[in-house]
C-alpha positions in Angstrom: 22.6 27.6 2.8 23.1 25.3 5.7 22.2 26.1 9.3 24.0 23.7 11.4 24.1 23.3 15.1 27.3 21.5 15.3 30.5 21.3 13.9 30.5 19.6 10.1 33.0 20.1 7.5 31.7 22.3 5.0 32.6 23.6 1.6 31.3 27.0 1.0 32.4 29.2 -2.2 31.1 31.9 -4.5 28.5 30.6 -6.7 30.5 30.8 -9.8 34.1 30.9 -11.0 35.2 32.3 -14.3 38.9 31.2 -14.3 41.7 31.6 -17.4 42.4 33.8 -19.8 39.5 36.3 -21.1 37.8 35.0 -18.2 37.0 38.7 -17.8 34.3 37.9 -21.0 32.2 36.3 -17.9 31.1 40.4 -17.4 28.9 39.9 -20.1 27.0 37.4 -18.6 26.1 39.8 -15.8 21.7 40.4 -15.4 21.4 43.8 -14.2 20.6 47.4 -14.5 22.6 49.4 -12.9 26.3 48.0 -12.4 28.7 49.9 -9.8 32.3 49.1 -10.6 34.5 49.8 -8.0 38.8 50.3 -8.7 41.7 51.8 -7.8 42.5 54.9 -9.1 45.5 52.9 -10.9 43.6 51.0 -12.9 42.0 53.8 -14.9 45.6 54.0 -16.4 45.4 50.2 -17.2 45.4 49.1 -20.9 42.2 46.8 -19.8 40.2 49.3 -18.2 37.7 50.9 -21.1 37.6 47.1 -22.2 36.0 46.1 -18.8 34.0 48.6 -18.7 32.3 47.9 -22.1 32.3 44.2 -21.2 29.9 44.8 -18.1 26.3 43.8 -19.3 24.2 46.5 -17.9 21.8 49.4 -19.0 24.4 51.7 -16.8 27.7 51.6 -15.4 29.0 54.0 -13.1 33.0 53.3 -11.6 34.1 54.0 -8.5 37.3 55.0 -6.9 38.2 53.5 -3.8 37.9 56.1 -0.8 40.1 54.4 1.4 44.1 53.3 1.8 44.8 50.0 3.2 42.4 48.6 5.0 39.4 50.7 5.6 37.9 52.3 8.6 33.9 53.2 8.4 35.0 56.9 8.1 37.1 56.1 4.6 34.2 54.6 3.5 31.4 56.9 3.4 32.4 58.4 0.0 32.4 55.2 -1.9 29.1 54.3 0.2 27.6 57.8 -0.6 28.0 57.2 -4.5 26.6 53.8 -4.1 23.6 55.2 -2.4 23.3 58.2 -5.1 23.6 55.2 -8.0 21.5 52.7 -6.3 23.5 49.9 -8.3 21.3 46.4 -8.6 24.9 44.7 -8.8 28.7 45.6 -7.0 32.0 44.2 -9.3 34.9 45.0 -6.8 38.3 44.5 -9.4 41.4 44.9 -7.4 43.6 43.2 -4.9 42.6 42.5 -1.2 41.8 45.6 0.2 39.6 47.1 -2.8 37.6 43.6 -2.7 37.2 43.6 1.3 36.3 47.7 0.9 34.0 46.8 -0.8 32.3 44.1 0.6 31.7 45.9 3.6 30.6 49.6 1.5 28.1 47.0 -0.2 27.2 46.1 3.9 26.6 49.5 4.4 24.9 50.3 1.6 22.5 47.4 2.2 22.2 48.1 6.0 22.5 51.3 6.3 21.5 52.0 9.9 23.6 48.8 11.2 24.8 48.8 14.5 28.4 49.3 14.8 29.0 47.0 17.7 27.5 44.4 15.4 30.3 44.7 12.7 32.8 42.3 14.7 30.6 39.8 15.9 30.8 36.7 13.7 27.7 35.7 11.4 26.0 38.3 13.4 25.7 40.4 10.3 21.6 40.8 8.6 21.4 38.8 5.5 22.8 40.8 2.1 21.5 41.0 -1.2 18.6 42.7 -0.5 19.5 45.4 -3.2 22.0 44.0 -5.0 24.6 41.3 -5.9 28.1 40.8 -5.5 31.5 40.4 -8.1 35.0 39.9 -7.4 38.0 40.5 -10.1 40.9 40.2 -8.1 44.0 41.8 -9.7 46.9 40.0 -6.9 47.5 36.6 -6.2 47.2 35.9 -3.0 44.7 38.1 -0.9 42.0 34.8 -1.0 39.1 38.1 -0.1 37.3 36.8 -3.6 36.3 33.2 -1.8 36.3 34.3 1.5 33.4 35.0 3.7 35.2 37.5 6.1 36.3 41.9 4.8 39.2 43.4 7.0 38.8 46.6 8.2 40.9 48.7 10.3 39.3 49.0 14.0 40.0 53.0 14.2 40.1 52.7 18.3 42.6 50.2 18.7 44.6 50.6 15.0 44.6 47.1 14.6 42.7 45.1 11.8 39.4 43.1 12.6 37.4 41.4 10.3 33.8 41.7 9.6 32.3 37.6 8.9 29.4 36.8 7.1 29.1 34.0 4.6 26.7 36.4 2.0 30.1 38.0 1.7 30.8 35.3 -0.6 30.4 36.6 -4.1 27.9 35.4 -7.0 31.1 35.9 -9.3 34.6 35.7 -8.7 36.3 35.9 -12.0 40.2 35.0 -12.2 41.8 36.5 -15.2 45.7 36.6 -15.5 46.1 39.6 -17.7 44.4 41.9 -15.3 46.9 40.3 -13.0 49.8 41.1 -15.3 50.4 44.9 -15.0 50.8 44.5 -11.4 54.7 45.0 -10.2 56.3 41.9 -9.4 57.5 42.8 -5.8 54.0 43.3 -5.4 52.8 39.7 -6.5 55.7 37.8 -5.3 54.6 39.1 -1.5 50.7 38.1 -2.4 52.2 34.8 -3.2 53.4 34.8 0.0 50.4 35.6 1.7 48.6 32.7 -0.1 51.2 30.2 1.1 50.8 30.9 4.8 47.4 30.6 4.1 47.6 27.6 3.0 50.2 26.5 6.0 48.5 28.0 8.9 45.1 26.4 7.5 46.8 22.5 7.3 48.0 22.8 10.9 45.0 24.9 12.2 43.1 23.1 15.4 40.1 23.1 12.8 39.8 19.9 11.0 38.8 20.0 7.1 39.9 17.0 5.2 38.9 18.5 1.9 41.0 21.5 3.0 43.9 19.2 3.4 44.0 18.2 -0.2 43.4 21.9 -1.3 46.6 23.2 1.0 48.8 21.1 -0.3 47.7 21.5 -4.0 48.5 24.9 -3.2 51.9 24.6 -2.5 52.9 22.3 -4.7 51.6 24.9 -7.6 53.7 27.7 -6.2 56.9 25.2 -5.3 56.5 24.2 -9.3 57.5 27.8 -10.2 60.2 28.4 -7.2 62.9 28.6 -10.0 60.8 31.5 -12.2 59.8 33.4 -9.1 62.7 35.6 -9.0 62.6 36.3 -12.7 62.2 39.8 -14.1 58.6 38.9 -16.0 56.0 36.2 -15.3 54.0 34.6 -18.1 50.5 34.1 -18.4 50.0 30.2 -17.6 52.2 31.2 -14.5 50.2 33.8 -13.6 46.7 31.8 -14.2 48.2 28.6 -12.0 49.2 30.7 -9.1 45.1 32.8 -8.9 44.5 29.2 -9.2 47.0 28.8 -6.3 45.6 31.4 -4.4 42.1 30.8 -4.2 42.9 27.1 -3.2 45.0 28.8 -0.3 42.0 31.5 0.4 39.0 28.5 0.6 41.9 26.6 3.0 42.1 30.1 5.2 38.2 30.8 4.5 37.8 26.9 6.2 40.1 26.8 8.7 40.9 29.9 9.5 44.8 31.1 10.1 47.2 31.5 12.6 50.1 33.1 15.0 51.2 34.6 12.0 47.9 36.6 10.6 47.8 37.3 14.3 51.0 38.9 14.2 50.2 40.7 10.5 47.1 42.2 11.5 48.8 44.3 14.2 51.4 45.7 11.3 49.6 47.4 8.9 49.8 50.2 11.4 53.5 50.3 10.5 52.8 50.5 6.8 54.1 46.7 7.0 52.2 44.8 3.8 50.3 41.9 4.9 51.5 39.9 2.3 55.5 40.8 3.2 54.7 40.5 6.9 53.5 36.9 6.6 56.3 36.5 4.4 58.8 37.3 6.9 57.4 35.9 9.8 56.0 32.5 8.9 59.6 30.8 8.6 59.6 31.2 12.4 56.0 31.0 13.5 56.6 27.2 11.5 59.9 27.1 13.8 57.6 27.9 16.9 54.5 25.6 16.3 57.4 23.0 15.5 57.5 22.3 19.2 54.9 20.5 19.3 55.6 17.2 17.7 52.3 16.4 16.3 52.1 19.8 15.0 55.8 19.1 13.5 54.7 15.8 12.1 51.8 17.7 10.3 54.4 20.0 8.4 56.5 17.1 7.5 53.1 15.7 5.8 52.1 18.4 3.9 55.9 19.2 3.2 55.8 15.6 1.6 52.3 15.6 -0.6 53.2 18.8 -1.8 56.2 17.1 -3.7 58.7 19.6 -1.6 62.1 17.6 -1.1 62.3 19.2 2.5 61.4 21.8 4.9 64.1 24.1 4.1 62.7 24.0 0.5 59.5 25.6 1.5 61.5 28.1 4.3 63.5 29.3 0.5 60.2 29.7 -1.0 59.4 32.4 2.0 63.1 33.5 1.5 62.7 34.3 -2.3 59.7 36.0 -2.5 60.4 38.2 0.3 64.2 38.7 -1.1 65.3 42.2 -0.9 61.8 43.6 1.1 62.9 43.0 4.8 61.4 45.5 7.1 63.1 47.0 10.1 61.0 48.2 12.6 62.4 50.6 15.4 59.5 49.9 17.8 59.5 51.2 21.5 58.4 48.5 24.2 55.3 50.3 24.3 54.9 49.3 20.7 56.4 45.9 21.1 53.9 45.0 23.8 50.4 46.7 22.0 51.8 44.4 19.3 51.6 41.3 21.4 48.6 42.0 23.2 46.5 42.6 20.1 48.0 39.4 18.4 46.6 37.6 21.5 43.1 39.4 21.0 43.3 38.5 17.2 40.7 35.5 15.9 43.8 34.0 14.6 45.2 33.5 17.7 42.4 30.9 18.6 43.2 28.7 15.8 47.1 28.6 16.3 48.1 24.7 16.7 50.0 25.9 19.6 49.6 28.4 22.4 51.3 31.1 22.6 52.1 34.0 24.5 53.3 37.8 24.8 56.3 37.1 25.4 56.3 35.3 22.3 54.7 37.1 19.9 57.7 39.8 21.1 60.2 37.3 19.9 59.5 36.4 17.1 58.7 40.4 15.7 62.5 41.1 17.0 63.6 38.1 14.8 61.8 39.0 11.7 61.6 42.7 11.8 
């Protein structure tokens, strides 16, 4: 991997993608011993699971429920860390939406460095080198989340209740695989929110003050994918080439976030989860007016109106529906104190994501645009 001492555009990715369907047949391609699946307790119940567990090539296989809700502290952890140490697993396949993949990036973290400093956890590419004891999968069962191409795991800061994220390129996998029917049992007010959360990746990366040409192109590919389906997303079942373009969707929207990072909305989202807010729903609401707020600045305005156009969208209103339908019917009302309102706005200002907004902004804002969307 490249060790560069100034600032290069750079494509980094998992080292292999099994995409379509049976892509899940890639599990049989695995080389190791001792293979620790780790799930939601949900998906015992799915019609795929005994099928996935036969697939994984490996002398033993031992699955693991998550130990955690949300996003993880280093407390919830322990017990999936503890079975991981008991197993001593050669390779980790995390199958599940955001959370289960980032909980488990960072329980195989722990369970590679066990005696890691905890003031070391937040401090970018500070993290010692992984794979040590074993390698890395990623079956993500949501569209949107981008955790199987990204080199970052959220985790809730127990001190400050807000999420931070743990960054370390070996958190990108040696195998992402993208299969749409382990994506199709999930609800579908579920996905269209993890939709969501893929497209403001994919906006807040194209305006972000970190330049990636190749990110460009990938951005608006992504929205022009999910815009292709704006007349099905509000239908009562989603078929499989839909489901397959839109992980494809997603993970061009998750290498765009993973590249160029996010923005006053993430910053924003981060701070909700506290609120049993979704990430996927809170971007969802707030983006149409963190796009209103960046707006202000003309260059930053002109940079919507380009991606607006390659993406094949007739106008900006057309991409302000998209956020409208797949939010429809999942608004949030929030009775926060000002104590609340401002812990909100301070943290947003604190978040990484705030760094990479195209615009400044401050408390005051942040405060503005919760009372409009919450």
């Amino acid at each position: 991997m490249l060790k560069l001492r100034f600032p290069l555009p750079v494509f980094r990715n998992a080292n292999e993608i099994a995409n379509g369907k049976n892509a899940r047949m890639a599990l049989k391609g695995l080389v190791a011993n001792r293979v620790a699946l780790i799930i939601s307790p949900s998906f015992r119940k799915s019609k795929f699971f005994e099928q996935v567990v036969r697939l994984v090539n490996a002398t033993s296989v031992r699955v693991i429920e998550k130990s955690w809700k949300g996003e993880p502290t280093v407390d919830e952890l322990s017990g999936v860390v503890g079975e991981l140490e008991l197993f001593q697993p050669d390779y980790i396949v995390a199958l599940g939406g955001g959370s289960i993949i980032d909980g488990a990036k960072l329980a195989w973290l722990l369970y590679e460095c066990p005696t890691i400093d905890p003031d070391v956890l937040f401090r970018p590419f500070a993290i010692p080198p992984l794979r040590g004891r074993a390698k890395f999968a990623a079956i993500p069962t949501t569209v949107g989340a981008g955790s199987e191409v990204s080199s970052a795991a959220v985790m809730l800061d127990s001190a400050t209740q807000s999420k931070k994220a743990v960054v370390t390129h070996d958190f990108l996998p040696d195998l992402v695989i993208l299969d749409p029917d382990l994506v199709s049992e999930v609800p579908l007010s579920i996905l269209r929110t993890t939709v969501a959360d893929a497209l403001s990746h994919a906006i807040e990366g194209y305006v972000s003050k970190i330049p990636h040409p190749l990110m460009e192109t990938f951005a608006e590919q992504a929205v022009s994918i999910v815009y292709r389906y704006q007349s099905q997303l509000d239908q009562d079942e989603w078929h499989i080439d839909m489901l397959s373009e839109l992980q494809h969707a997603a993970m061009l929207a998750g290498w765009v976030q993973n590249h160029c990072v996010v923005g006053l909305s993430h910053a924003i989202a981060h701070q909700l989860g506290h609120f049993n807010v979704g990430h996927g729903l809170a971007n969802g609401l707030l983006m149409p007016a963190v796009i209103e707020f960046n707006s202000q600045d003309q260059v930053v305005e002109q940079k919507y109106e380009r991606l607006i156009k390659n993406a094949g969208l007739p106008s900006r209103q057309a991409l302000l529906d998209l956020f409208k339908g797949l939010t429809s019917g999942q608004g949030v009302s929030l009775n926060l104190s000002n104590e609340q309102l401002d812990n909100i706005a301070k943290n947003a200002l604190l978040d990484p994501a705030a760094a990479t907004n195209p615009v400044a902004f401050a408390e005051d804002d942040v405060k503005e645009i919760v009372k409009k969307c919450l």
